[in-house]
C-alpha positions in Angstrom: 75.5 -7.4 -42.3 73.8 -9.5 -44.6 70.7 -9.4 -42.3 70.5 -5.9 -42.0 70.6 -5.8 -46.0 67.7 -8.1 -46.2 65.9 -5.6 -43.3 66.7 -2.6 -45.5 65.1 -4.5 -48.8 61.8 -5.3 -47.0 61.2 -2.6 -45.7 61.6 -0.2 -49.0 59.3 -2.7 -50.5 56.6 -2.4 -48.0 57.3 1.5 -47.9 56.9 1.9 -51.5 53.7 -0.6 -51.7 51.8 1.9 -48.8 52.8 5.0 -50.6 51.8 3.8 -53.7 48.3 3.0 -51.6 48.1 6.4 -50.5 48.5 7.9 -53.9 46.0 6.0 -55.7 42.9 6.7 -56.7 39.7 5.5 -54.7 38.8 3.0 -57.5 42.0 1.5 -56.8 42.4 1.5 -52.7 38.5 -0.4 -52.4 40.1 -2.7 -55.0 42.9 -3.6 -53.1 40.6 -3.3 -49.8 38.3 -6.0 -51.1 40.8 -8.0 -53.3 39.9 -11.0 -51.6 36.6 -11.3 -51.2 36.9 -14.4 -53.2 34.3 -12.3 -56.8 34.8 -14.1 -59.6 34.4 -11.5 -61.8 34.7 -7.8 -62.4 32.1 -5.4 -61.1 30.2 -3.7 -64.0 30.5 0.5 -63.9 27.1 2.4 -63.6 27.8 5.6 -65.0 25.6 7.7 -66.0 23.0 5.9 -63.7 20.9 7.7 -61.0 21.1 6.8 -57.7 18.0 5.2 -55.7 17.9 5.8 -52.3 16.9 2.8 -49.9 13.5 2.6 -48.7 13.5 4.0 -45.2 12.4 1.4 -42.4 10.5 2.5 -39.4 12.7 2.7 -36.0 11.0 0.6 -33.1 12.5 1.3 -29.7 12.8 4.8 -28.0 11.5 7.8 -29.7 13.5 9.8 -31.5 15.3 12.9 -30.1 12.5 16.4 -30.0 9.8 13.8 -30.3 7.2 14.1 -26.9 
């Protein structure tokens, strides 16, 4: 009996840790995603800031798709 108590507890912890996962915001689930990649400190915001796209490489290999 006193297992089955302890199986019970467990597994309403983990149930309530997931659901809590799955009703955060994104901010909070790539947190927890990358919480230990061993950064030292806190990733600065860029609000506000446009986005630059990366500079497109050339493919080598087989041409691409429509291309003769």
């Amino acid at each position: 009996m006193e297992e089955e108590a302890r199986l019970i507890l467990a597994q309403a912890v983990t149930s309530d840790e997931q659901s809590s996962l799955d009703t955060a915001g994104l901010g909070t689930r790539m947190a927890a995603l990358f919480a230990d990649a061993g950064l030292e400190e806190p990733i600065s915001e860029w609000r506000g800031v446009d986005a630059i796209p990366a500079p497109q490489r050339k493919r080598q290999g087989r041409p691409a798709r429509g291309s003769a």
